[in-house]
N, C-alpha and C positions, 0 to 999 in steps of 0.2 A: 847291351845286356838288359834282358826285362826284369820285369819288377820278380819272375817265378827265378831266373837265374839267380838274382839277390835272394831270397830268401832259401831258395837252397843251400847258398855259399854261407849263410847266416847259422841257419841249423847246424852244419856240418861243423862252423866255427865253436857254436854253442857245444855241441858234444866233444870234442876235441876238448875245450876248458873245461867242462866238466871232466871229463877222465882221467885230466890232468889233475885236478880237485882230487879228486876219488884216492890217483894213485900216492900221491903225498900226504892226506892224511892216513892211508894205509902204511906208508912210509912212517910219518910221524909216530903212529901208535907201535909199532915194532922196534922204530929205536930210543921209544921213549923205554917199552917193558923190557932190552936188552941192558940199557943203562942200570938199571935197577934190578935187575935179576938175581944177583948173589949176595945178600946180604950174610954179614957173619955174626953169629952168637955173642953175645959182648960177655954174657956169663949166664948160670942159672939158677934157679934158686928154688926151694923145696915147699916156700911159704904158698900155700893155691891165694888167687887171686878170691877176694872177698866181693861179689856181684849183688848182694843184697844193698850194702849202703847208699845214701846217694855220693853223689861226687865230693870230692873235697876241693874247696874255694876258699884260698887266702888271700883279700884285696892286696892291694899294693899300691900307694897313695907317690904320684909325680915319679913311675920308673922310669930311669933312660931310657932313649932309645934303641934298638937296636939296628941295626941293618941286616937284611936278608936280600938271597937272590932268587929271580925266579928264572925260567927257563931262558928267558930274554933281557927282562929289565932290572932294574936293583929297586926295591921297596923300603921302607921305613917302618919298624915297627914298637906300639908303645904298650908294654904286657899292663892287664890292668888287674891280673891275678893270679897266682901260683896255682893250678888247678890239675889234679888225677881225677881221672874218668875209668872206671871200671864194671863192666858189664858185659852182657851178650850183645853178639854183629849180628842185627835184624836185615842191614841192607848196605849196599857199598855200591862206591859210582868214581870211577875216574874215567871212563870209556869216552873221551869231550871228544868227538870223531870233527872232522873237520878244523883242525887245530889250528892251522893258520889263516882259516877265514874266518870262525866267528868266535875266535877266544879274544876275550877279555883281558886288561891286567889281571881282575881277579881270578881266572881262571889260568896266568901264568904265573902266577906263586902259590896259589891253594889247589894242591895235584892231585885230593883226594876227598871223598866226602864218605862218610861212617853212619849211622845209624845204627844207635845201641840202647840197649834201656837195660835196668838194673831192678832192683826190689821183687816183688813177688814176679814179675813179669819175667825174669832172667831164671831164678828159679823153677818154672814150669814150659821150657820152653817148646812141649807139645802143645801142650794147652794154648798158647800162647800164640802160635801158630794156625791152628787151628780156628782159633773166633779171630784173629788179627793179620791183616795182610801189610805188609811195609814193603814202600818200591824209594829209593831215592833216585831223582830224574833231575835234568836238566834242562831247561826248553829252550826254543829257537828263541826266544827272548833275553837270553843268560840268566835267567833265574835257574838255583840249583836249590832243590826243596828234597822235605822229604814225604812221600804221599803216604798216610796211613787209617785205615779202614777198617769197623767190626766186620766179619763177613757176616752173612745173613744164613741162617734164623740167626737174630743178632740174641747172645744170652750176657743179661746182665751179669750174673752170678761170675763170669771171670772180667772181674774189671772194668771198674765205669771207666768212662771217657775222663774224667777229670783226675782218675787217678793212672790211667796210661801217658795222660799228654806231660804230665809231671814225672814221669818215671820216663820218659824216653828224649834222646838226644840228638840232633841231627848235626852233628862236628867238618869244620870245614877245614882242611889240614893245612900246615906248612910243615915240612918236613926240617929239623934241622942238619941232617946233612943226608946224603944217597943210601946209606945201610937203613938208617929209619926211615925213609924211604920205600925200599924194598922191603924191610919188614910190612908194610902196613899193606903194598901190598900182595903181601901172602895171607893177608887175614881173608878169613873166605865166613860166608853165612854161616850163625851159628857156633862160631869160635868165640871165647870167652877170651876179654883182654884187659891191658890196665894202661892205659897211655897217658904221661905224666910230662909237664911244660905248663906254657902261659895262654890263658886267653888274652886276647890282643888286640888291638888296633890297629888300622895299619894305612899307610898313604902313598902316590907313588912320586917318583922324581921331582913332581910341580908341588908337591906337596898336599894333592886333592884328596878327601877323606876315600877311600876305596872301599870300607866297612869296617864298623865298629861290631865288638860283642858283644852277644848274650850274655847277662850276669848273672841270670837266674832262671830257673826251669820251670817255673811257671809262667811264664809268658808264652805268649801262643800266637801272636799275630804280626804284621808289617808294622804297628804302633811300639813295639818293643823297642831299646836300645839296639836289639840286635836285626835290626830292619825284617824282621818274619822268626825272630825268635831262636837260631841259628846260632851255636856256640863257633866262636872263628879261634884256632888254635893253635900256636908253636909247639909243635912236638918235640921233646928231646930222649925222650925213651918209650919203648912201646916192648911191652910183655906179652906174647901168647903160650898160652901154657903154664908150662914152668920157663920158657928160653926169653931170656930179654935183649934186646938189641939197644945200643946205642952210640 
C-alpha cells in the first residue's frame, strides 16, 4: 500500500469520525430539548414582575453545602447569597453543539446562560435595541461570555457605557430540577422574567474550584471574583409573565 492508498484510507477514516461527531451531538441536543420539553405551571400570580430595580443580594456567611447533578457528574455547591434577578432576556445560549467532545464540567452542570438587564434599559426595550446589540456566545476555548456593543452612529443620549455594563447581567444557570429547567428554556429574547435561588460556588468530585460568583454588578473583567464578571446561579423558581414554575 503507498503512501496515496494511506491517506485516502486516512481521510475517509477522518469523515467517517466526524459524522459520527455531527450525528451524536445532533442526537445529544434533541434529547437534551425532549427531556425538558414540558414543564408545568407550579402556579400564577397577578403581581407583574418589577424590571426597573436592581437585583436583590442577600450575603450568606459559611452556607452548607449543597450537592447537585449535572448531566454526567455530581458537583458541590456552596450559595454565597440569596439572590432575585429580574429584568428583560437581551440574549440566551444553551446550543453547546458538540456535547460530548468539548464540554466541560462546567458546561455539564450550568445548561444555560441569560443575559438580562433591568433599570432604564428593560424599560425602553426598542430603544435599547436599537443603539445596543447583545449576542451571549461560547468559544472553542469553553469560555461562555456575553458580547455587547453600541451600534454605530453610536448616541450617547441612550446610555453610557458605565451605566449599561451595571445594568446588565450575564447569568450562568444550574437548574434545580427538569421543570426549572424547561421553563428557562422557554424564555425566548425579550421576555421579561424573575428568577429567584443562590449565587454560588461550586466544585467538582476532587474538589477543584470549577468557578466562583460574581457578587456585584459592577465589575466588568477576568480580575473580578467572578473570573470575567459572570453571575453563576442555582435557580429554584423562574417567573415569565404572570406563570411561575418551580
Amino acid at each position: 500500500m503507498d503512501f496515496e492508498d494511506i491517506w485516502k484510507w486516512f481521510c475517509r477514516l477522518s469523515l467517517i469520525i466526524f459524522i459520527i461527531i455531527v450525528i451524536n451531538s445532533i442526537l445529544g441536543d434533541i434529547l437534551f430539548r425532549i427531556k425538558f420539553s414540558f414543564p408545568h405551571v407550579s402556579s400564577t400570580t397577578q403581581v407583574p414582575i418589577n424590571t426597573y430595580n436592581d437585583p436583590i443580594q442577600n450575603m450568606l456567611d459559611n452556607a452548607k453545602y449543597m450537592k447537585v447533578n449535572g448531566e454526567k457528574y455530581k458537583y458541590a455547591i456552596q450559595p454565597q447569597a440569596e439572590y432575585s434577578l429580574s429584568g428583560l432576556v437581551v440574549a440566551k445560549n444553551n446550543n453547546f453543539w458538540f456535547r460530548d467532545v468539548m464540554r466541560s464540567e462546567f458546561d455539564d452542570v450550568f445548561l444555560i446562560d441569560l443575559g438580562i438587564v433591568w433599570g432604564e434599559l428593560a424599560s425602553k426595550p426598542k430603544e435599547l435595541h436599537k443603539h445596543w446589540k447583545f449576542k451571549s456566545t461560547k468559544t472553542l476555548g469553553q469560555a461562555r461570555q456575553l458580547q455587547w456593543r453600541a451600534k454605530t452612529p453610536y448616541n450617547n443620549t441612550y446610555w453610557d457605557l458605565n451605566y449599561v455594563s451595571s445594568h446588565v447581567s450575564h447569568t450562568h444557570i444550574i437548574p434545580a430540577n427538569a421543570n426549572v429547567m424547561g421553563a428557562l428554556l422557554k424564555v425566548k429574547k425579550n421576555d421579561i422574567v424573575k428568577i429567584d435561588g443562590y449565587l454560588v460556588d461550586i466544585y467538582n468530585g476532587k474538589g477543584k474550584t470549577l468557578g466562583k460568583s460574581s457578587l456585584s454588578r459592577t465589575d466588568t473583567d477576568a480580575t473580578s471574583r467572578g473570573y470575567g464578571a459572570c453571575e453563576e446561579m442555582y435557580a429554584k423558581q423562574v417567573q415569565i409573565g404572570n406563570k411561575i414554575y418551580k
